[in-house]
C-alpha positions in Angstrom: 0.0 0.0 0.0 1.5 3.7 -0.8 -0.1 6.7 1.4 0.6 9.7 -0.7 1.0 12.6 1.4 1.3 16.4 -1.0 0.9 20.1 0.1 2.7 22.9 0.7 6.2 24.3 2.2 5.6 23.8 6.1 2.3 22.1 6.3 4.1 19.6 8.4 4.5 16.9 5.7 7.8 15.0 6.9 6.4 14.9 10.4 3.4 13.7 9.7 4.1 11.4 7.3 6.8 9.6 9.8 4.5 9.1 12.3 2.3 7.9 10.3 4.5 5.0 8.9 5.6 4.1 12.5 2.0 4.0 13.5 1.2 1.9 10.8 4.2 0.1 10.4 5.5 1.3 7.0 8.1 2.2 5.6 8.8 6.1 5.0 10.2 6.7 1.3 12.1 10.6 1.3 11.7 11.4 -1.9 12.9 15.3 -0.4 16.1 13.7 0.7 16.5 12.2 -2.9 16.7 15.7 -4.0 19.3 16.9 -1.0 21.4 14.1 -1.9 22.0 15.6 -5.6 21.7 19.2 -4.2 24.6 18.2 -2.4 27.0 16.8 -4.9 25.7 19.5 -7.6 27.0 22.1 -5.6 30.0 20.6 -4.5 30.7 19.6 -8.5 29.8 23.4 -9.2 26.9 22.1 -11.6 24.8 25.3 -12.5 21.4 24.6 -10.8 19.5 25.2 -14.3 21.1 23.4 -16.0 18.8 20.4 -16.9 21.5 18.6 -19.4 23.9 18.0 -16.2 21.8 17.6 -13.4 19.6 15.1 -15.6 23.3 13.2 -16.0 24.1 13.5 -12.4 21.0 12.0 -11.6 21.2 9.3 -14.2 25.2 8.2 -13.5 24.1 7.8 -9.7 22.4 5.9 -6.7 20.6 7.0 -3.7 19.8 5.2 -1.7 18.3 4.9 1.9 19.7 2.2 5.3 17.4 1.4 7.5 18.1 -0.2 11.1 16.7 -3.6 11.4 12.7 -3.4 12.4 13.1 0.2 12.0 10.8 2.3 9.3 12.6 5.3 9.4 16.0 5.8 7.2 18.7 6.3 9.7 21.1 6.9 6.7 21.0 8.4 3.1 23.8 7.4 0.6 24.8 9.1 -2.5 26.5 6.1 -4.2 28.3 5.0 -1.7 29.1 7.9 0.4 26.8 8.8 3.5 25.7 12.5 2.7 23.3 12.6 5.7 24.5 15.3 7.8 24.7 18.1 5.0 21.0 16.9 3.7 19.5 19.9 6.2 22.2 23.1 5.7 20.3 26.2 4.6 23.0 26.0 1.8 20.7 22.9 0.2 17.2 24.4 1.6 18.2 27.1 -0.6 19.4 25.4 -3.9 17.0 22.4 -3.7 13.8 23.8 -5.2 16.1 25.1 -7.9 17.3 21.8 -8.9 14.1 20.1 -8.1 12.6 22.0 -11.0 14.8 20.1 -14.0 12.9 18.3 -16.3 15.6 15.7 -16.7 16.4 14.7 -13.6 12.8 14.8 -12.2 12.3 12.0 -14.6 15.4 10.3 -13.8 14.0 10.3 -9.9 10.5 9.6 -10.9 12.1 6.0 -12.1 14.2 5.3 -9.2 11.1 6.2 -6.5 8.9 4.1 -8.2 11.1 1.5 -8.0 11.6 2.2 -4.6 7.9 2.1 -3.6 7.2 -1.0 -5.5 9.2 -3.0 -3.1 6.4 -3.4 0.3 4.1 -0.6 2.2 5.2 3.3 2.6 4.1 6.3 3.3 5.5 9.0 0.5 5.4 12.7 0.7 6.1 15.3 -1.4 4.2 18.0 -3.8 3.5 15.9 -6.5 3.4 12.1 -5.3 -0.5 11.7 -5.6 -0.6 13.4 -9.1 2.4 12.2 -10.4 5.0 9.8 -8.8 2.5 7.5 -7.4 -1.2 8.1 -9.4 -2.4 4.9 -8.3 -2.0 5.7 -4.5 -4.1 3.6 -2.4 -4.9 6.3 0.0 -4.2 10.1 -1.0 -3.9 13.3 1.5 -3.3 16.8 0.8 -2.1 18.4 3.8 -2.2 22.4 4.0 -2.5 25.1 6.8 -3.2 28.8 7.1 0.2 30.5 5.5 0.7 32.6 8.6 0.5 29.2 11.3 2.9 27.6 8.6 5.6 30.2 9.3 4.8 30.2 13.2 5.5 26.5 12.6 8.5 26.5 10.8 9.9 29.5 13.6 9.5 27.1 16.0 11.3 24.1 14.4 14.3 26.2 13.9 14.2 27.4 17.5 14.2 23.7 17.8 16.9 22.8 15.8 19.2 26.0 17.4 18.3 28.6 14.2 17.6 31.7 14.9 14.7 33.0 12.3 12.3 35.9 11.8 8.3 35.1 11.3 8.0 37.9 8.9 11.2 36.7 6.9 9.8 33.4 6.9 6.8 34.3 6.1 7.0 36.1 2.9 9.7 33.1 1.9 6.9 30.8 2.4 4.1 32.9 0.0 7.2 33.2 -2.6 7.8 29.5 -2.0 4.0 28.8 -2.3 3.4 31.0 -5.8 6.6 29.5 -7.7 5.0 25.6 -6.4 1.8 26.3 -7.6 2.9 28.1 -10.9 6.0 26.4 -12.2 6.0 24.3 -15.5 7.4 20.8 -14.2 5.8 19.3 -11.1 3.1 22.0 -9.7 1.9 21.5 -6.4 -1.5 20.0 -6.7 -3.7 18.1 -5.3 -5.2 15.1 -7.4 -8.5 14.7 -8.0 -9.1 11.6 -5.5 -6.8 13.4 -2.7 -8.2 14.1 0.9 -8.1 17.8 1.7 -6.8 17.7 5.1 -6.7 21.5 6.5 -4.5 21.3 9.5 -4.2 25.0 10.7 -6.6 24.3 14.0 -5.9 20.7 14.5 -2.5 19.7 16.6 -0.2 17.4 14.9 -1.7 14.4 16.9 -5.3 14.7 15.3 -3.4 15.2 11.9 -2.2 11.3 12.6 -4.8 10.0 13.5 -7.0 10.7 11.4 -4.6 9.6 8.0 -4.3 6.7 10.5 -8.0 6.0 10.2 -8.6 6.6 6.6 -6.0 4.2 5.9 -6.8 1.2 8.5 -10.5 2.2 6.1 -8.9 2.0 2.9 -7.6 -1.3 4.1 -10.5 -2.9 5.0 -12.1 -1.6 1.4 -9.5 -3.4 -0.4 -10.0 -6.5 1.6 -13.3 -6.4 1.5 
């Protein structure tokens, strides 16, 4: 079973969606960390973000791949090939030159193969912007998790706090409507949500009721199917 999880820049996707799979006992595919894997050896190759002919190859000539701990759902470790890029995956460096790289054409396709393939090997929970319209269409269960702009960027304040990053709300907040009208509007991969997606508005609910109620529609989805 794949549980597509899409929406927008801090709606609380990657949380969510690794809770979910440890509730459930899936696996949790990163497609995001896909990206930040070639993010990080593009810019340490000094390959020009835009440029879909050598990011396309970068992506083609290479693995990623995930390790997971024995019983565990989550990846503890992302490889590049065979070198363990983990720790620069989250730098503002790659936050900043991922969505760049994440728009070529080439390499999207490239990465659309490899996380299919990926997926096609058990149960996982995916998120993304475009898994339920595009990587994975035929998605068992479907979400598209949003939230208010403005609780969004309180959100993603507080995760930096978190994480020992100082940030401004109204900095972050203006990156996040930039961030939402280049999503929505650019050519390859638009955010979207697919026609048979759940619309899950989470700017009132804690992250807890966001859980469990994915939880539920997919313990229902289950029972549909083997019914």
């Amino acid at each position: 079973m794949i549980i597509a999880i899409d929406g927008p820049a801090g709606s609380g996707k990657s949380s969510v969606a690794k809770a979910v799979a440890l509730r459930l006992g899936f696996r949790y595919l990163d497609t995001g960390a896909m990206y930040r894997a070639l993010a990080v050896i593009a810019i340490r190759q000094s390959i020009d973000l835009h440029d879909d002919q050598q990011l396309a190859q970068l992506s083609v000539n290479c693995s990623v791949r995930f390790a997971f701990e024995p019983g565990e759902v989550l990846p503890s470790r992302v490889f590049f090939d065979d070198e363990d890029v983990t720790d620069y995956l989250r730098t503002p460096e790659i936050d900043a030159a991922v969505s760049a790289l994440s728009a070529s054409p080439g390499l999207r396709e490239d990465m659309l193969v490899k996380q299919r393939r990926l997926g096609s090997n058990g149960d996982f929970v995916v998120e993304g912007r475009d898994i339920g319209s595009v990587v994975f269409p035929d998605a068992e269960l479907k979400i598209f998790l949003t939230a208010d702009v403005a609780e969004r960027a309180r959100r993603r304040v507080a995760q930096n706090k978190a994480r020992g990053i100082e940030s401004d709300y109204d900095e972050i907040l203006a990156s996040l409507i930039v961030r939402d009208e280049r999503d929505t509007s650019r050519e390859i991969a638009p955010l979207t949500r697919a026609d048979d997606a759940v619309q899950l508005d989470s700017t009132n609910l804690t992250e807890e009721e966001v859980i469990d109620t994915i939880v539920d529609l997919a313990h229902a989805r289950c029972a549909q199917t083997e019914g």
